[in-house]
KELUMDREN-198428 format. One record per atom (N, C-alpha, C): x, y, z; residue number from 1. Coordinates in Angstrom, 3 decimals. Each point is the difference from the previous one (the first is absolute). Example, Ala and Ser with C-alpha at 12.3 -4.5 7.8 and 13.67 -1.06 7.14 Angstrom:
2
node c1 13.190 c2 -5.690 c3 7.800 seq 1
node c1 -0.890 c2 1.190 c3 0.000 seq 1
node c1 0.900 c2 1.200 c3 0.000 seq 1
node c1 -0.350 c2 1.050 c3 -0.720 seq 2
node c1 0.820 c2 1.190 c3 0.060 seq 2
node c1 -0.770 c2 1.090 c3 0.730 seq 2
This chain:
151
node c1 -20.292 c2 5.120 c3 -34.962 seq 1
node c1 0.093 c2 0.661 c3 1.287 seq 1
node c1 -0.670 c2 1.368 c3 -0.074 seq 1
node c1 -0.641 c2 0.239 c3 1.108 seq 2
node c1 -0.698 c2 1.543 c3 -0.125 seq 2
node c1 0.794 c2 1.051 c3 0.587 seq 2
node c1 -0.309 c2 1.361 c3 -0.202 seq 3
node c1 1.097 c2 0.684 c3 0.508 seq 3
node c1 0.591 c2 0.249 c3 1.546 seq 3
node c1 -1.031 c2 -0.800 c3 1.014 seq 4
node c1 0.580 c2 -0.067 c3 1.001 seq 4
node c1 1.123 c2 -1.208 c3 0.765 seq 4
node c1 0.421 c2 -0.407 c3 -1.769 seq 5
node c1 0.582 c2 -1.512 c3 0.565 seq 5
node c1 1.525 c2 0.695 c3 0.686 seq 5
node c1 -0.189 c2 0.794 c3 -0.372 seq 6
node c1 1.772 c2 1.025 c3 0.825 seq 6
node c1 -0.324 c2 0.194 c3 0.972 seq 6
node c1 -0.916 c2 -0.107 c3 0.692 seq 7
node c1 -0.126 c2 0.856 c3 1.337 seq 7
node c1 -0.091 c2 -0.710 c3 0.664 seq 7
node c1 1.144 c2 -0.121 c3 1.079 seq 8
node c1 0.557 c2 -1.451 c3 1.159 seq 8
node c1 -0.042 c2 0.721 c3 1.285 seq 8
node c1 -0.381 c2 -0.757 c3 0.777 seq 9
node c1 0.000 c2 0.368 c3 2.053 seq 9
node c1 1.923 c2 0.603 c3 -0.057 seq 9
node c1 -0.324 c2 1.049 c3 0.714 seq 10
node c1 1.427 c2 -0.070 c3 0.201 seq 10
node c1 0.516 c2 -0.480 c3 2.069 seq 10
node c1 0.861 c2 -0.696 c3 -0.024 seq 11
node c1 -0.048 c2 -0.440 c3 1.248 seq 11
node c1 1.898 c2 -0.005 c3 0.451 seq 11
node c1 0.575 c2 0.602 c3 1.347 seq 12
node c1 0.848 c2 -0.016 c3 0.223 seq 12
node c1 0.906 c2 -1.401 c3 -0.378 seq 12
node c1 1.180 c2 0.106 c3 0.356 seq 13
node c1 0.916 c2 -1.254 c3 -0.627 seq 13
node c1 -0.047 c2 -0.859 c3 1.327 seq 13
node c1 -0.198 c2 0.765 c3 1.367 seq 14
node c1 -0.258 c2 -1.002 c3 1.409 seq 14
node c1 -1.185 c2 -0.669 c3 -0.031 seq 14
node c1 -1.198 c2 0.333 c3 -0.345 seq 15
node c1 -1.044 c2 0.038 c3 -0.059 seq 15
node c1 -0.069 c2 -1.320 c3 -0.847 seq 15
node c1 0.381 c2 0.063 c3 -1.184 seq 16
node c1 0.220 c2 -1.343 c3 -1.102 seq 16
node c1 0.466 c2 -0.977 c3 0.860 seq 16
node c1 1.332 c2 0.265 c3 0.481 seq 17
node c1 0.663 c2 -1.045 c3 0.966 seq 17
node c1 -0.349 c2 -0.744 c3 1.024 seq 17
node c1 -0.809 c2 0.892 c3 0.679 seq 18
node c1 -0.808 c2 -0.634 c3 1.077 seq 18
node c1 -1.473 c2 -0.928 c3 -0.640 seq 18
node c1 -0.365 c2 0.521 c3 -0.804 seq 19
node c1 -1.251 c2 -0.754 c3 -0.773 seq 19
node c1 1.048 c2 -1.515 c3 0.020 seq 19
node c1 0.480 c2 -0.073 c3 -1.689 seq 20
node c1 1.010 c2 -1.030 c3 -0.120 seq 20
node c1 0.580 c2 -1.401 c3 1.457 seq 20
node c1 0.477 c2 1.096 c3 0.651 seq 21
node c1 0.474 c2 -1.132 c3 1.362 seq 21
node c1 -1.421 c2 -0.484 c3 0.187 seq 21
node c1 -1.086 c2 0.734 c3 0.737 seq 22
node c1 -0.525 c2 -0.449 c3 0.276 seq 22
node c1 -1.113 c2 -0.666 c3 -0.463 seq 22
node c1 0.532 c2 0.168 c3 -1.655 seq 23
node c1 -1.052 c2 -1.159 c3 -0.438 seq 23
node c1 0.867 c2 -1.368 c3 -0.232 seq 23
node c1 1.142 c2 -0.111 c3 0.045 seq 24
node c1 1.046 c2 -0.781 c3 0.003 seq 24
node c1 -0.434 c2 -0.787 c3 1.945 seq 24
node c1 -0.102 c2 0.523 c3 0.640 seq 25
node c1 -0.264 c2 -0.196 c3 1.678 seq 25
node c1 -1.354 c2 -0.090 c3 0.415 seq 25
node c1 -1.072 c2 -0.190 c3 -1.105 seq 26
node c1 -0.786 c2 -0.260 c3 0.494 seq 26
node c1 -0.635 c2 -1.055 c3 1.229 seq 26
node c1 0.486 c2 -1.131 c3 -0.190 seq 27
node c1 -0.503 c2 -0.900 c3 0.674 seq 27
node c1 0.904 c2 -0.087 c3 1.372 seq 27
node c1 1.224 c2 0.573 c3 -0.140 seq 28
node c1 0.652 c2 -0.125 c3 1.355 seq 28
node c1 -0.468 c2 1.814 c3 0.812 seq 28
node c1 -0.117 c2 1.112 c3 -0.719 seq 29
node c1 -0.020 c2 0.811 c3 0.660 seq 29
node c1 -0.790 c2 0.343 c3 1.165 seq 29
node c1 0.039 c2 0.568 c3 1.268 seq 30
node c1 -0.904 c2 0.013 c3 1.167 seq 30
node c1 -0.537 c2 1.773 c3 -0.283 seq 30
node c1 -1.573 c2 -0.351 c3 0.564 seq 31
node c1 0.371 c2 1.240 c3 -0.322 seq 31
node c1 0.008 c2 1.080 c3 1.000 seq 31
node c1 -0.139 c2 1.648 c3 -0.349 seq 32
node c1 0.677 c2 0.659 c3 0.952 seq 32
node c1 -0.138 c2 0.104 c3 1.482 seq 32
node c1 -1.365 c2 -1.078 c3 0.448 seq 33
node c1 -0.264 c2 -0.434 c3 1.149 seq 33
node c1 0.554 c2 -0.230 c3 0.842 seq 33
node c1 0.972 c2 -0.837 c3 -0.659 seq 34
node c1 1.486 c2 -1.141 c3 0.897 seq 34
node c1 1.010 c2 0.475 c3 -0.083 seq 34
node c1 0.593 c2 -0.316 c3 0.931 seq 35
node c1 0.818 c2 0.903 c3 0.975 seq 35
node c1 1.459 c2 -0.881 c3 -0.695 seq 35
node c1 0.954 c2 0.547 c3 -0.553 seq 36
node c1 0.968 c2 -1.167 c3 -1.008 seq 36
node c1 0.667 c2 -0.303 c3 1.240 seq 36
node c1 -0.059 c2 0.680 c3 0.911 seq 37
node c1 1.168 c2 -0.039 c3 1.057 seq 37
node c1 -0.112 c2 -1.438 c3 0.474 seq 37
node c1 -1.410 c2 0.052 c3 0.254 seq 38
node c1 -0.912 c2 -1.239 c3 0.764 seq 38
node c1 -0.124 c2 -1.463 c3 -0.936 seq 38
node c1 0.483 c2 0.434 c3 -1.192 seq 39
node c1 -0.092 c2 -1.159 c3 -0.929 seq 39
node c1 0.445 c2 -1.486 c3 0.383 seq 39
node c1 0.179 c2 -1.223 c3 -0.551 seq 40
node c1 0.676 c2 -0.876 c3 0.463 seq 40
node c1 1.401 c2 0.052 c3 -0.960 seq 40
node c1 1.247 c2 -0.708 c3 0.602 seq 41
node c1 0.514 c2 -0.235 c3 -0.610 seq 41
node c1 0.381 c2 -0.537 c3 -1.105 seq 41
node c1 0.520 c2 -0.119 c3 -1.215 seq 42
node c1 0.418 c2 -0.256 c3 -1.062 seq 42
node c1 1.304 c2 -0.198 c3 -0.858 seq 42
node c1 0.079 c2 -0.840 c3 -0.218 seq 43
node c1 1.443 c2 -0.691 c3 -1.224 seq 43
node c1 0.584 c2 1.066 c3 -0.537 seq 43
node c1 0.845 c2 0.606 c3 0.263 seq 44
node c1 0.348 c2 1.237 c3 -1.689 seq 44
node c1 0.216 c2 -0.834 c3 -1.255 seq 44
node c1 0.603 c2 -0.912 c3 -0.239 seq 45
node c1 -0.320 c2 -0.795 c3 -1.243 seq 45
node c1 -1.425 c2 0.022 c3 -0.294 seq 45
node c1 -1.117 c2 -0.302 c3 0.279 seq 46
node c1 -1.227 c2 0.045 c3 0.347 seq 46
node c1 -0.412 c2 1.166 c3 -0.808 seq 46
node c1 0.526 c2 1.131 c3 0.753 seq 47
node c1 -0.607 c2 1.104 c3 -0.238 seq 47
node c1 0.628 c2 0.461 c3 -1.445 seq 47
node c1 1.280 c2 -0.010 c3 -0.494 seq 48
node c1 1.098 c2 0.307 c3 -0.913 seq 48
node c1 -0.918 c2 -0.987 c3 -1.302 seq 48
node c1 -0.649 c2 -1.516 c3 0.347 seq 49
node c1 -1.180 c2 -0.366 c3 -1.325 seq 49
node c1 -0.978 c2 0.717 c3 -0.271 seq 49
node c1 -0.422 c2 0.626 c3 0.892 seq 50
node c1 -1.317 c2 0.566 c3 -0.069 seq 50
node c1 0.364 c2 1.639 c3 -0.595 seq 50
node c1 1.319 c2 0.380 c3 0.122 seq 51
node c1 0.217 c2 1.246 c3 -0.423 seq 51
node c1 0.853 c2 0.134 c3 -1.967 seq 51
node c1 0.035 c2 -1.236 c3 0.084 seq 52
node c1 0.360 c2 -0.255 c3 -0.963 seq 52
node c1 2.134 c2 0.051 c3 -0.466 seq 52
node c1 0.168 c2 -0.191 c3 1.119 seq 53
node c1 1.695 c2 0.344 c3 0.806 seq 53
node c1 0.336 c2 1.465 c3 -0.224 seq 53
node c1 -1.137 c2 0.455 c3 -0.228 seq 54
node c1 0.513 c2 1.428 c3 0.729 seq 54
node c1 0.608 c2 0.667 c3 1.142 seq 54
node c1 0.160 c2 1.060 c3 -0.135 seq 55
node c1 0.897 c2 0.582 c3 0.951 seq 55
node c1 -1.613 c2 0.549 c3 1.106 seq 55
node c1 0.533 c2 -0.018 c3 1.715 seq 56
node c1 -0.679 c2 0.918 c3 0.377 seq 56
node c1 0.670 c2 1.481 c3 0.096 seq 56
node c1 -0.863 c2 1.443 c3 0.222 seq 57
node c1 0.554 c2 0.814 c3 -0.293 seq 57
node c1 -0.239 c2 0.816 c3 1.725 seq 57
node c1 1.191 c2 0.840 c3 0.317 seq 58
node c1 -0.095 c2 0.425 c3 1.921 seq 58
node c1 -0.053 c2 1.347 c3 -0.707 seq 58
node c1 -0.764 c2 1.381 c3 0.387 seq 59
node c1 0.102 c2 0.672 c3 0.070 seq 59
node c1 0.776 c2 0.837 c3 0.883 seq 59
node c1 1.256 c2 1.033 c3 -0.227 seq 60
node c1 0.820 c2 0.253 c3 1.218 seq 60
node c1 -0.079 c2 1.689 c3 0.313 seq 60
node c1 -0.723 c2 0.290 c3 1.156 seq 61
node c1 -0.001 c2 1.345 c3 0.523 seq 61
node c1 1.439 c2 0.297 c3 -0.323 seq 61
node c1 0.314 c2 1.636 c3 -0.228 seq 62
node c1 1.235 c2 -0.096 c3 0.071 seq 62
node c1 0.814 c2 0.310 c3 1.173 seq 62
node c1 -0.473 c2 -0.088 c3 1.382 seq 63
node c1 0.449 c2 -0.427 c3 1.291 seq 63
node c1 0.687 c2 -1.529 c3 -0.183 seq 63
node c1 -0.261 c2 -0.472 c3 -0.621 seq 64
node c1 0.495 c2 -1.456 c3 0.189 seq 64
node c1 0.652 c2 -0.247 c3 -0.958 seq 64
node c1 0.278 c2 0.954 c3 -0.744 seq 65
node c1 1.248 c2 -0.663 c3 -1.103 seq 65
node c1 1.651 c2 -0.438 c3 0.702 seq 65
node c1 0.038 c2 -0.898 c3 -0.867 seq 66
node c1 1.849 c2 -0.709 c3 0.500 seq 66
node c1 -0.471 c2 -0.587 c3 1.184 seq 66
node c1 -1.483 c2 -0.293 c3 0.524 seq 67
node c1 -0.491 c2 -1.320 c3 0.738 seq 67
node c1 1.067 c2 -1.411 c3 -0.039 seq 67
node c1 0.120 c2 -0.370 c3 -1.059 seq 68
node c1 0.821 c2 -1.270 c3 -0.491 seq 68
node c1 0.917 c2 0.253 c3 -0.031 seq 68
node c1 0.805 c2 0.954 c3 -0.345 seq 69
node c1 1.585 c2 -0.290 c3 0.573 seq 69
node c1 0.159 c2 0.338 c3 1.966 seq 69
node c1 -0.783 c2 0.827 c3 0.430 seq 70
node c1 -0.014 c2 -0.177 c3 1.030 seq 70
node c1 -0.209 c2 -1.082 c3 1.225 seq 70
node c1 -1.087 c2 -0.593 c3 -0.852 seq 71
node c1 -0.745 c2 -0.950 c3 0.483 seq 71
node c1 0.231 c2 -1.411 c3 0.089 seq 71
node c1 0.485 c2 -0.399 c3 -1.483 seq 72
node c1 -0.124 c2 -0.829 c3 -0.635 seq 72
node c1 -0.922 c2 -1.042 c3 -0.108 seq 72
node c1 -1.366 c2 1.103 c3 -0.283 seq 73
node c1 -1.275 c2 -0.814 c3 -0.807 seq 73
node c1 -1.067 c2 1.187 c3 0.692 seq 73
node c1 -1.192 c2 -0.956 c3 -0.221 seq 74
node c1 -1.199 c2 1.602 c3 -0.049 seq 74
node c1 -0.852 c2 -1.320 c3 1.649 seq 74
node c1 -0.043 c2 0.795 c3 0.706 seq 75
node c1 -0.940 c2 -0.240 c3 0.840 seq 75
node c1 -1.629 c2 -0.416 c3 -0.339 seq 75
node c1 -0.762 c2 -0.263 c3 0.999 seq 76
node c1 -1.096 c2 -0.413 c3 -0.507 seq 76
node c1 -0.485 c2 0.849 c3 -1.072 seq 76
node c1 -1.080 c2 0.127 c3 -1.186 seq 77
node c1 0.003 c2 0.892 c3 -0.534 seq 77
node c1 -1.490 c2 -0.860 c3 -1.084 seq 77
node c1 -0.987 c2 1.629 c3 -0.468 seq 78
node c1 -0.310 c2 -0.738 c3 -1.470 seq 78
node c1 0.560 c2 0.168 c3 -1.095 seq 78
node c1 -0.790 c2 -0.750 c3 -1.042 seq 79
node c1 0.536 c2 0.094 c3 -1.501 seq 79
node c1 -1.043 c2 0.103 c3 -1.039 seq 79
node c1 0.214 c2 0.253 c3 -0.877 seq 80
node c1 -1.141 c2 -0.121 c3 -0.776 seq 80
node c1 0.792 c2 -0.670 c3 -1.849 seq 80
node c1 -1.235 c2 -0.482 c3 -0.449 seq 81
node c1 0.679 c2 -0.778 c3 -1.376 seq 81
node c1 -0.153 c2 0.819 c3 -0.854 seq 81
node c1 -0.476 c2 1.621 c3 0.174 seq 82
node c1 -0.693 c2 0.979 c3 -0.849 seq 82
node c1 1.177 c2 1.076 c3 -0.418 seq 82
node c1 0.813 c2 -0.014 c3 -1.099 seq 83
node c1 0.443 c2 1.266 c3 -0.009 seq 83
node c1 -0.687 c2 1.490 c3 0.348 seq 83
node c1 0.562 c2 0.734 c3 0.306 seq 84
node c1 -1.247 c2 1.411 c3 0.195 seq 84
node c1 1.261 c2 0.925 c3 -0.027 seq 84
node c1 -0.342 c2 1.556 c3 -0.565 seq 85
node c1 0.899 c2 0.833 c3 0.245 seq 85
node c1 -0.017 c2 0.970 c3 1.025 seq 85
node c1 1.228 c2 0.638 c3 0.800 seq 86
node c1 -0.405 c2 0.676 c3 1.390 seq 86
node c1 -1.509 c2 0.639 c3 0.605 seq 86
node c1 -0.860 c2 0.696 c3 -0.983 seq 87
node c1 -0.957 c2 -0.060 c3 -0.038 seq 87
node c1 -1.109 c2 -0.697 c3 0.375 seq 87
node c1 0.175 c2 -1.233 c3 -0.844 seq 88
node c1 -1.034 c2 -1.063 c3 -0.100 seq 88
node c1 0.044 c2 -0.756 c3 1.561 seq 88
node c1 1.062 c2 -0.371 c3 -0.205 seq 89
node c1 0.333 c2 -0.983 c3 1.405 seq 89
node c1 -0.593 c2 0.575 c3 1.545 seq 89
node c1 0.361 c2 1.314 c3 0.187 seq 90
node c1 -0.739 c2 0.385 c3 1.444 seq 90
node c1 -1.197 c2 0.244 c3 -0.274 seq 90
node c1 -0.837 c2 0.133 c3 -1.320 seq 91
node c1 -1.489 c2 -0.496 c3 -0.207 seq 91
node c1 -0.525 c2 -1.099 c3 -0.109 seq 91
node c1 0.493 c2 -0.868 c3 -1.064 seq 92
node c1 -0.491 c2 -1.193 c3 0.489 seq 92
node c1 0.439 c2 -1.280 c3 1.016 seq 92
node c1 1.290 c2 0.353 c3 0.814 seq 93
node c1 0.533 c2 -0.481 c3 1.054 seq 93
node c1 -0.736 c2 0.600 c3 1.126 seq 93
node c1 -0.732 c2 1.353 c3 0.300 seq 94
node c1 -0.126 c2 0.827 c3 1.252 seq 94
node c1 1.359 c2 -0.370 c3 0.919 seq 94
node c1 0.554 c2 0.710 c3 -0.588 seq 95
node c1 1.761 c2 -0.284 c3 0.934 seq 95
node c1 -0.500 c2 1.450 c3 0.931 seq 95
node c1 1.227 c2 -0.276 c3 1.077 seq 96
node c1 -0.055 c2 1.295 c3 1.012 seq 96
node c1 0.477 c2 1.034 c3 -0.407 seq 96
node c1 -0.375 c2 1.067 c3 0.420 seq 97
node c1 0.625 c2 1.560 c3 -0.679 seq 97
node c1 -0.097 c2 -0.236 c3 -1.375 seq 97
node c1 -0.933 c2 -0.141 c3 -0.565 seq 98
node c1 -0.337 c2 0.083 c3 -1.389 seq 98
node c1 0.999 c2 1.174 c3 -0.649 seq 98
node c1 -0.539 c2 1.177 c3 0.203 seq 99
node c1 1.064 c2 0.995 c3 -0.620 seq 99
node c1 1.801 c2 -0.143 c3 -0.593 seq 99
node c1 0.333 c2 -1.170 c3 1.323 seq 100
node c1 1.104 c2 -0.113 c3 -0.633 seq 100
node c1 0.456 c2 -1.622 c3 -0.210 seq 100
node c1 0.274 c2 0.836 c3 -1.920 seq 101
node c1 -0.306 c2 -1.385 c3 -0.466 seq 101
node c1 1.057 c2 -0.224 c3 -0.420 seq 101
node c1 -0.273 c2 -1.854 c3 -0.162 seq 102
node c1 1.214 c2 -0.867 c3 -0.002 seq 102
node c1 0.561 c2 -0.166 c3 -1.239 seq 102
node c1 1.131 c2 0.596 c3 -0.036 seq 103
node c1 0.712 c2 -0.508 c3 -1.110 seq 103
node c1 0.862 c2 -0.618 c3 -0.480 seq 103
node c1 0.177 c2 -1.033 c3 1.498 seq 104
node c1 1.192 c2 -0.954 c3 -0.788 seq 104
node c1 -1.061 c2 -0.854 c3 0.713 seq 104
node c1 0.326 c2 -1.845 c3 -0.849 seq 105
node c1 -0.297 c2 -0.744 c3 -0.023 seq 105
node c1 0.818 c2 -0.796 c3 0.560 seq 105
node c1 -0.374 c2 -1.446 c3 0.496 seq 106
node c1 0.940 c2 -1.362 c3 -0.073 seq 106
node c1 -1.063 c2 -0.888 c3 -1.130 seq 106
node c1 0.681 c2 -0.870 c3 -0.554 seq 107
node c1 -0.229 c2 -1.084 c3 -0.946 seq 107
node c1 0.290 c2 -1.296 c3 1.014 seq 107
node c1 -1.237 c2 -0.513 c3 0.877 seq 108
node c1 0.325 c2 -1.728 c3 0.693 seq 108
node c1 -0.119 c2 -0.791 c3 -0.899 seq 108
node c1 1.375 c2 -0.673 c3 -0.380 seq 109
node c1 -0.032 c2 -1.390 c3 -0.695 seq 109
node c1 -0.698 c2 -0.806 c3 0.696 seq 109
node c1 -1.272 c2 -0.457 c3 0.220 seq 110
node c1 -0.675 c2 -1.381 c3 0.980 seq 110
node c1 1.006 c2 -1.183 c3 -0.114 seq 110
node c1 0.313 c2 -0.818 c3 -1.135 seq 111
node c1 0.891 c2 -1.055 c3 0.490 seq 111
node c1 1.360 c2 -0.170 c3 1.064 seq 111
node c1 0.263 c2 1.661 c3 -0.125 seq 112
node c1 1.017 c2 -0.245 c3 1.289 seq 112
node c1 -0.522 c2 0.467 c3 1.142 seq 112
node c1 -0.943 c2 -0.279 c3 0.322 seq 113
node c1 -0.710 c2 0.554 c3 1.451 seq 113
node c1 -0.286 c2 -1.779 c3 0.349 seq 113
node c1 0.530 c2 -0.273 c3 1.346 seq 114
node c1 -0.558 c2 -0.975 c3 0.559 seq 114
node c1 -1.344 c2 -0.247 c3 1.426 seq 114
node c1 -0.145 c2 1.725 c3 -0.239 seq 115
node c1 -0.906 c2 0.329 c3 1.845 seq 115
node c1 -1.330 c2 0.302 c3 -1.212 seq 115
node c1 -1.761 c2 -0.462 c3 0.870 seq 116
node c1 -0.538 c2 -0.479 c3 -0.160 seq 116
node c1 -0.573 c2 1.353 c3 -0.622 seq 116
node c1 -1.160 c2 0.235 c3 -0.834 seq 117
node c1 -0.748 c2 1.333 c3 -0.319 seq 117
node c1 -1.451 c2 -0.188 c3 -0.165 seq 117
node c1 -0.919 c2 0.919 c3 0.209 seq 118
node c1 -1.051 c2 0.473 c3 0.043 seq 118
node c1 -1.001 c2 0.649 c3 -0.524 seq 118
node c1 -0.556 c2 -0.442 c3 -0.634 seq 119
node c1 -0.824 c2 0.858 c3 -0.937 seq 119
node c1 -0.331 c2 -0.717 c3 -1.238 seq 119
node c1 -0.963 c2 0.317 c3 -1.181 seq 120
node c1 -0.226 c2 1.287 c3 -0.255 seq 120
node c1 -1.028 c2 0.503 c3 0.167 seq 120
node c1 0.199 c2 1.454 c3 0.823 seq 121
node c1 -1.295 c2 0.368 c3 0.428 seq 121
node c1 -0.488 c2 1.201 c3 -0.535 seq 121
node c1 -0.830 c2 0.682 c3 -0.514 seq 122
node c1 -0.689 c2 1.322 c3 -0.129 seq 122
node c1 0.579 c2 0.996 c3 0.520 seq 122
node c1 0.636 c2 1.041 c3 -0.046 seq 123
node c1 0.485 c2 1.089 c3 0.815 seq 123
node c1 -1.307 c2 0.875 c3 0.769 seq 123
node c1 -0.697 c2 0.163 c3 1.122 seq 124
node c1 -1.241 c2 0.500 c3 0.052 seq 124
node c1 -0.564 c2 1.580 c3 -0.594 seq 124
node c1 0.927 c2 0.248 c3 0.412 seq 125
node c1 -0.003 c2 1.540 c3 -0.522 seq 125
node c1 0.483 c2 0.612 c3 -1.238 seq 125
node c1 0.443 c2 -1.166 c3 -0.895 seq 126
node c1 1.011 c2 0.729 c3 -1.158 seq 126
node c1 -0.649 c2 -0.833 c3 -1.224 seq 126
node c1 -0.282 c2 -0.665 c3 0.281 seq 127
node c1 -0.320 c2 -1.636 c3 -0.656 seq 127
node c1 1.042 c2 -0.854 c3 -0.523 seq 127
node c1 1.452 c2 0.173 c3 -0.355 seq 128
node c1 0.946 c2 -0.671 c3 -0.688 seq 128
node c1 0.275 c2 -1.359 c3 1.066 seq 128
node c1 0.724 c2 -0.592 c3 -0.638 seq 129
node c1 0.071 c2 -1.398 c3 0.484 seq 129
node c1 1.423 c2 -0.085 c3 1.169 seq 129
node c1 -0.291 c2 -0.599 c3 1.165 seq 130
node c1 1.400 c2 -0.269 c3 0.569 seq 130
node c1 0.390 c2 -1.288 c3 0.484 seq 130
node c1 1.372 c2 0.030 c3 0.585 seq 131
node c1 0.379 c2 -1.399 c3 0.465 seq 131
node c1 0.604 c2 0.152 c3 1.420 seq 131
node c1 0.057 c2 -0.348 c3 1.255 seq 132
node c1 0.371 c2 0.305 c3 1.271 seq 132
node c1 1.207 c2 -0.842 c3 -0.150 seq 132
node c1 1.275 c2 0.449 c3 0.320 seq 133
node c1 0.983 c2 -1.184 c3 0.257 seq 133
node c1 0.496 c2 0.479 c3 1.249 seq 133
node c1 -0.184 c2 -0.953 c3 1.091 seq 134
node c1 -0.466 c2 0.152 c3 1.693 seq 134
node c1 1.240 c2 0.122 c3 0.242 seq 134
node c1 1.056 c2 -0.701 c3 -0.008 seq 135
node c1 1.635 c2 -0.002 c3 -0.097 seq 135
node c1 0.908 c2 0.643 c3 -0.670 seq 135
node c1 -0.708 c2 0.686 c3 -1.044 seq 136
node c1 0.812 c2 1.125 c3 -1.298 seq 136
node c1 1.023 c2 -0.994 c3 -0.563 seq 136
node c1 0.931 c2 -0.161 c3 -0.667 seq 137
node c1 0.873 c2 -0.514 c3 -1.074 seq 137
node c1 1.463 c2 0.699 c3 0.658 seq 137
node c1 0.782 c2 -1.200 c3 -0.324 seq 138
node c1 1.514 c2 0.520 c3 -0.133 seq 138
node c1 0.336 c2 0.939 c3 -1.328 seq 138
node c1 1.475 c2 0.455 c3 -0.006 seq 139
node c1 0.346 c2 1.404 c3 -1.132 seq 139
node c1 0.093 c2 -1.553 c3 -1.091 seq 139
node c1 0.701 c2 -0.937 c3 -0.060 seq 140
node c1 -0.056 c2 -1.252 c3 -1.187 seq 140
node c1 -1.343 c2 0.167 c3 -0.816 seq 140
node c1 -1.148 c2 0.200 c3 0.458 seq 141
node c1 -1.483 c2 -0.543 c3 -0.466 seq 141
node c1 -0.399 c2 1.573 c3 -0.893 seq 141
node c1 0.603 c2 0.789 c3 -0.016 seq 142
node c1 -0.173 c2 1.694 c3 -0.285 seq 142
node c1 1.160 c2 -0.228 c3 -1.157 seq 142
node c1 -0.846 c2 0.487 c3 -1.665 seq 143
node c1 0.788 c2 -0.940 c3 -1.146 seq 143
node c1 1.141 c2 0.873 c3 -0.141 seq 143
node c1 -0.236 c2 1.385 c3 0.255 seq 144
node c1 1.312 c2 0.912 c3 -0.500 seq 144
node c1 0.599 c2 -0.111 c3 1.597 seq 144
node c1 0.075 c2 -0.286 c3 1.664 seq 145
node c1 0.433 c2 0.578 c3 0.287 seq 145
node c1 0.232 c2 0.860 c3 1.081 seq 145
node c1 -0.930 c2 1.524 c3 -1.033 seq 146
node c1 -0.186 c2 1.045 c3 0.606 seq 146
node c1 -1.208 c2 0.435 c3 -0.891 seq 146
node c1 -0.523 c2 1.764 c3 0.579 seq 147
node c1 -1.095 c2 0.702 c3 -0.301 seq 147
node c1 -0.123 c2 0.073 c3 -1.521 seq 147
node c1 -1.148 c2 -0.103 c3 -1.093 seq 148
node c1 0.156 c2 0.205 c3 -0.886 seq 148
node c1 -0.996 c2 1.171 c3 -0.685 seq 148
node c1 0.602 c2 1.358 c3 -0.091 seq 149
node c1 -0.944 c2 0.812 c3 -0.411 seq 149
node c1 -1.033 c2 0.273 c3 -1.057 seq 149
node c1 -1.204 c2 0.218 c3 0.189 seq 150
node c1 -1.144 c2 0.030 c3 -0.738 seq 150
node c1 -0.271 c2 1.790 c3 -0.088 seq 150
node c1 -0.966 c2 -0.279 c3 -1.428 seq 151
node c1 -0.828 c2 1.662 c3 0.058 seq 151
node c1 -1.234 c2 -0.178 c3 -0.344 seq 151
């Protein structure tokens, strides 16, 4: 090895993540063209193979925390299969009011979701990957619950 065999790209930990998914999503991903909203419908079993039964992940303003006990479940909403930290997420999500960032999460179990989902599409502005679920999920399909905090 020569002496530049140490010297590696350095690249954020979202940045990795989003590569990864979306080289994992290649062949299903749309890209940031399409509108996920507009997508067709889809199986969540379906989608839960293709994610490998992963969890999807909701980013939660903190206006909307205790949504689910209030609620009981999350309204229409996206998701993404990408961990990201408060930071990352209103960059590569382009969420609203960027500045204030999200730091609690939900974890969607897909097998307990029976309403149809959407995606995966390109985020246009952020590039990370998302999923539209047009009907949002009951509090059952959310693995803890409630909010689960990230940093």
């Amino acid at each position: 090895m020569g002496q530049d065999a140490w010297i590696a790209a350095t690249h954020a930990a979202g940045w990795m993540a989003t590569v990864l998914d979306l080289g994992k999503l290649a062949d299903k991903c749309q890209p940031g063209t399409v509108d996920v909203v507009r997508m067709i419908d889809r199986d969540p079993d379906e989608v839960a193979a293709e994610l490998g039964r992963r969890y999807l992940l909701h980013y939660v303003h903190e206006s909307r925390r205790g949504c689910l006990a209030r609620d009981g479940g999350l309204s229409a909403c996206y998701a993404t299969p990408t961990p990201y930290s408060p930071e990352e997420a209103s960059q590569y999500l382009a969420l609203p009011v960027p500045e204030n960032l999200r730091r609690t999460v939900f974890y969607i179990d897909l097998s307990l979701i029976k309403r149809p989902i959407r995606g995966p599409a390109r985020e246009p502005l952020g590039g990370g990957v998302q999923y539209y679920l047009p009907q949002g999920c009951d509090r059952a399909a959310i693995e803890t619950g409630w909010e689960v905090t990230i940093r």
